[in-house]
N, C-alpha and C positions, 0 to 999 in steps of 0.2 A: 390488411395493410398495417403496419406498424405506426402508433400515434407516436411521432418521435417526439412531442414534447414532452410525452412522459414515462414512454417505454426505451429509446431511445440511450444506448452505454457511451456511445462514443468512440466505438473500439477502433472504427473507421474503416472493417474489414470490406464495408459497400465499397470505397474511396477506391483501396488497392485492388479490388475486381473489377471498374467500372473499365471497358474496353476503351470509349470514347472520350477520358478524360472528365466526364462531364461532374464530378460531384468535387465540390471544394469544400472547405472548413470553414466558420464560422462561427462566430460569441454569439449565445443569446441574451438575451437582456439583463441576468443574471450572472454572466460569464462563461456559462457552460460550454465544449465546444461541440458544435451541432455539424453534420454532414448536411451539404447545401448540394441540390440538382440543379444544373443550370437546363431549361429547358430547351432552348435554342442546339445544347450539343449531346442531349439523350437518344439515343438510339431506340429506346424504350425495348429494350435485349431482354430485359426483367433478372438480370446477373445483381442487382444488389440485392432482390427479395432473395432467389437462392440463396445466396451468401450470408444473410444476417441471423446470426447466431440468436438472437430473437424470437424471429420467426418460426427458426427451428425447432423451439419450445424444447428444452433440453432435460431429459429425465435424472432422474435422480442417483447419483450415484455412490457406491460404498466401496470404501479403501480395500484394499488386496493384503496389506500391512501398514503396522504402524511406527514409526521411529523416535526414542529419545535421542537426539546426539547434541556435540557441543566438540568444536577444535579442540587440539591440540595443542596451539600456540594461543597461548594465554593475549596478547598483544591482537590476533583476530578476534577475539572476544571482545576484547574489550571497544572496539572499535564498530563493531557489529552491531545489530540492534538485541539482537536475542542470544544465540549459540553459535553464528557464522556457519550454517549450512548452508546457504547460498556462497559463497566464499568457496569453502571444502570443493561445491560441484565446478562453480568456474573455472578453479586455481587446474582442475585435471582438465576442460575443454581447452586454456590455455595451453598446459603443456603440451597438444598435440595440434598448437598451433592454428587455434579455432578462434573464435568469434561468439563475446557474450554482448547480449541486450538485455538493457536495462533504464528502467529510468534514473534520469539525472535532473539535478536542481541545481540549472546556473544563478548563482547569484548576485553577479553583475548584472545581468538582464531580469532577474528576479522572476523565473520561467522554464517547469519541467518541461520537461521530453525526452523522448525514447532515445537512449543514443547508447554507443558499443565500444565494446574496447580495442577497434580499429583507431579508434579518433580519440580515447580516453582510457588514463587508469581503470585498474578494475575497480580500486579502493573508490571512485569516485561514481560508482553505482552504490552503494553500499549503503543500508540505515533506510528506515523509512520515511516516506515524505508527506504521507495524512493530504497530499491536493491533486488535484487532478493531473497526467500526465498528455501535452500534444505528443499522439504518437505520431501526427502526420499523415500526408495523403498516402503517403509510400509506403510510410513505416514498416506495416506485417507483409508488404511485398518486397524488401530488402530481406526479411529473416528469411524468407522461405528463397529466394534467389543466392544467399550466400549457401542453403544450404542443400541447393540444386549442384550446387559446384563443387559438394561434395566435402567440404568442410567440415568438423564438429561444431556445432550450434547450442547454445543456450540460451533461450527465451525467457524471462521470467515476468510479469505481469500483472496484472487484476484476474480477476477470473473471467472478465465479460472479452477483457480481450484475449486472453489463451484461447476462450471459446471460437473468438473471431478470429484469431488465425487457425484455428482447428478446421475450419468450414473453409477457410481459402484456399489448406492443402487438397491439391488432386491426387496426391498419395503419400503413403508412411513412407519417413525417411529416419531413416535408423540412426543417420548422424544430428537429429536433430533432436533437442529434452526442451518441452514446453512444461515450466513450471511455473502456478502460481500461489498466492498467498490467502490466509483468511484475512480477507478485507472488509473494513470497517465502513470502506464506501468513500467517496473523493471528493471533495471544496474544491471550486472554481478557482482558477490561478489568481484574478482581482482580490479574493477576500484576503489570499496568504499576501501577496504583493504591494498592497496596499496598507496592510497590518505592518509590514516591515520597513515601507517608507516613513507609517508614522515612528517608530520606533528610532530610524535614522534624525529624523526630528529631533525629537527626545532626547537622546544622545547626541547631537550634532557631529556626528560622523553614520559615512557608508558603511553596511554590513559588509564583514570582509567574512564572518562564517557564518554555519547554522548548524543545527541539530535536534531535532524532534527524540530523539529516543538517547540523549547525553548521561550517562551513569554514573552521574556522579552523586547523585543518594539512592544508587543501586539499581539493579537490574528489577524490573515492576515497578519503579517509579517515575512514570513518565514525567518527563524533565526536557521543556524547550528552553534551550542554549544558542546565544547571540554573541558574537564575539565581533564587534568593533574597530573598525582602522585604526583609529583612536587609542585603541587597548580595552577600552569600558568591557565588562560583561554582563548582562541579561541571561538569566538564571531563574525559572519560575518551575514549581510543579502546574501537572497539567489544569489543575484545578484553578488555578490563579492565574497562569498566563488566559489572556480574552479569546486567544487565536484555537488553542489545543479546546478548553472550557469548550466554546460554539462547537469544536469539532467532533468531541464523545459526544455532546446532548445529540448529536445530527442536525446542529439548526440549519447546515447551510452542505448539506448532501447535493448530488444530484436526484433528479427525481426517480431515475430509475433505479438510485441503492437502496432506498427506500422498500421496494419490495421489491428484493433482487432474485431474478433465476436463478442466478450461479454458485450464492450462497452453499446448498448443498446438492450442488449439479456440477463438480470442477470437470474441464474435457481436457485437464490438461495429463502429464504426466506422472503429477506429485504437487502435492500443496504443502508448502512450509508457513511456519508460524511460531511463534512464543509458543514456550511450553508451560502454560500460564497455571498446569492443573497437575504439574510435578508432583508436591507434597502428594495425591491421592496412590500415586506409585511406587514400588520399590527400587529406585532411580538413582543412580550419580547425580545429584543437582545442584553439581561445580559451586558449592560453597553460593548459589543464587548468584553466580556473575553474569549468566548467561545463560538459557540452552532452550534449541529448539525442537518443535518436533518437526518429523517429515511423514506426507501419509501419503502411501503409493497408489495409486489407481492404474495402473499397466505395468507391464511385465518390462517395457522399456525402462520406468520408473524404479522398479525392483531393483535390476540389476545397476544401473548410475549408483542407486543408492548402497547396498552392497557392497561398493566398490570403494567406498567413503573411509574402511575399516581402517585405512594405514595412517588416516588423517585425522579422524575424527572418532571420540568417545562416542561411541552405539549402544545402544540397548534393547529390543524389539520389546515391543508394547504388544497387548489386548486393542484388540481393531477397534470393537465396540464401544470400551470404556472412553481407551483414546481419543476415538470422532467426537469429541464432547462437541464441538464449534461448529458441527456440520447443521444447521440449522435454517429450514425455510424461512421467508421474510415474506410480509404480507403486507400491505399501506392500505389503509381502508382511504375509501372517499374523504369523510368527516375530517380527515388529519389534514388534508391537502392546504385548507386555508390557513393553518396554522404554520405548515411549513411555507406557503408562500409570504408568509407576513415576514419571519425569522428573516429568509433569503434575501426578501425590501431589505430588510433591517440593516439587515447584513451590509449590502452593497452600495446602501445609501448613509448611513450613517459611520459604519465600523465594525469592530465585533468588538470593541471594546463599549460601545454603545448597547449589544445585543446582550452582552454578557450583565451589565447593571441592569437592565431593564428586566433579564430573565432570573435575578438571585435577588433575594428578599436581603433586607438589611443583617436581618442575624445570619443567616447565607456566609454572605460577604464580611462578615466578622470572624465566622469562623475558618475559614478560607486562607484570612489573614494572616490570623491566630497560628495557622498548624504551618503556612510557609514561616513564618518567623522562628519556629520550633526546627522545620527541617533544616533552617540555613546554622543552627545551632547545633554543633556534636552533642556537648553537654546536654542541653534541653530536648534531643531528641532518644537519649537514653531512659532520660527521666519520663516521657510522654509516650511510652511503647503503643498506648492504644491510641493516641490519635495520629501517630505517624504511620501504623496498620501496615498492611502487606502489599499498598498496590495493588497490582492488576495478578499477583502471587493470590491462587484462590488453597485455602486451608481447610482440614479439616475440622468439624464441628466440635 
């Protein structure tokens, strides 16, 4: 059986297979959102253990090919988090009059979830959102019913949930492209939601935007972006905002990113991502505006991608070099009490709390120091080595 405290993704593929209705959604005491049986309306059918991509124990998989690409249109880039390949695929599912999913982050409700461009822009899928998405009781039984009906579909996801609707389909459907990302693993909604009401504080005005990946000190420069009713803006490298900081150390992960299957097990059709390891190839690397890779795992995957050519700068890669990211994850025992203190931390206090407790004073100095530099043209000419490459990896 599945320990779903700790093994447990949340993809909620059990939810959309249960015949009976019987499994609802729930927070656990950390915010996570956890599948709930109600006992009274189980059938006890055993359709969620089939179903859970978990269970399944998922082997390991290697790309078919590998892709550099990056738009066309300088304006998708820019607005993109990496190269706008996710963009490139939707913009042709659109034209043929299809149906993308995707997560969105309302920020009036301050509250992802899976939603499509039935009911939303595409532009407002787009960029990444570093917190956990509610895909919903339905959710992966809405993609697979739109595309029962025969529609063009695009799925795009985490990888634990492309796996969970991989396991819900009863067969390949050629109108549908399950794509997901290399993820770095998902925050509870409470930590991001939370962090953002204090910041309305602070500011004495509502968030009227957001932006996890804003480029405005360049593409590898992770930059969260707060834009205020008010007009104020909130502008921090990752290193200095409290919310991004908690989020690369993993303080406040779910338990199961932590050693994740899917890491290098994707079941979907193609995994996108920053193409973080550019510099090691001989590449278009759009002046560092943007660009992603794409790494195909089916022959479905190939040809979508393929098709990309009219749209978007391509370059095929080395499979091998490329899979730089494809990498198993392991949590030993020992670690778990330390992550459970972080998560307290987190949820009880803040992550601006987690973040001073977890950075030494000279930490925190220097921290300072190198945002006062990036918000400086000037000073950040003059300090080339400590404003550094980002998440842009160079060679030696």
């Amino acid at each position: 059986m599945l320990n779903r405290k700790k093994e447990c993704t949340g993809c909620m593929a059990c939810a959309s297979a249960c015949p009976s209705g019987a499994i609802t959604i729930k927070e656990d005491p950390y915010g996570f959102l956890m599948p709930e049986v109600d006992p009274d309306q189980c059938i006890e059918c055993g359709l969620c253990n089939d179903i859970c991509p978990i269970l399944g124990r998922p082997e390991r998989t290697i790309p078919l090919e590998a892709w550099s690409l990056y738009h066309k249109s300088e304006e998708i880039v820019r607005i993109s988090s990496s190269g706008g390949a996710f963009y490139g695929l939707a913009e042709q599912v659109l034209q043929q009059d299809g149906i993308v999913f995707g997560c969105y982050y309302d920020i009036s409700q301050k509250r992802a979830y899976l939603a499509d461009t039935d009911h939303l822009p595409l532009k407002a899928l787009l960029t990444s959102k570093y917190v956990e998405s509610d895909i919903g009781r339905d959710g992966l039984s809405r993609v697979v019913s739109e595309a029962e009906k025969g529609r063009q579909v695009l799925f795009c996801g985490t990888p634990c949930q492309a796996a969970g609707l991989r396991r819900l389909l009863q067969k390949e459907y050629d109108n549908l492209l399950i794509a997901d990302f290399a993820c770095g693993g998902v925050a509870a909604q409470p930590y991001l939601s939370d962090y953002l009401a204090s910041l309305e504080e602070e500011y004495h005005s509502p968030v009227k935007r957001m932006s996890f990946r804003d480029k405005h000190y360049g593409w590898g420069q992770y930059c969260f972006y707060v834009e205020f009713e008010n007009g104020e803006i909130y502008r921090k490298t990752a290193m200095s905002d409290p919310y991004f900081f908690c989020f690369l150390r993993s303080s406040m992960q779910r338990l199961s990113c932590h050693g994740c299957l899917f890491s290098d097990a994707h079941q979907s059709d193609l995994c996108l991502s920053d193409f973080w390891k550019c510099d090691f190839f001989d590449v278009d690397r759009n002046d560092r505006k943007g660009l992603s890779l794409a790494l195909v795992f089916t022959e479905k995957g190939r040809k979508r991608i393929e098709s990309l050519k009219e749209t978007m700068h391509m370059q095929q890669l080395p499979v091998e070099e490329a899979s730089y990211h494809l990498k198993s994850r392991f949590c030993p025992e020992e670690k778990l009490p330390e992550i459970y203190r972080d998560m307290t931390s987190a949820r009880t206090e803040g992550v601006a709390a987690l973040r001073n407790r977890l950075l030494s004073e000279e930490q925190k100095a220097f921290y300072d120091r190198r945002q006062q530099i990036m918000d400086d043209e000037n000073e950040r000419a003059l300090h080339p080595d400590i404003v550094g490459n980002g998440q842009i990896m160079v060679k030696a």
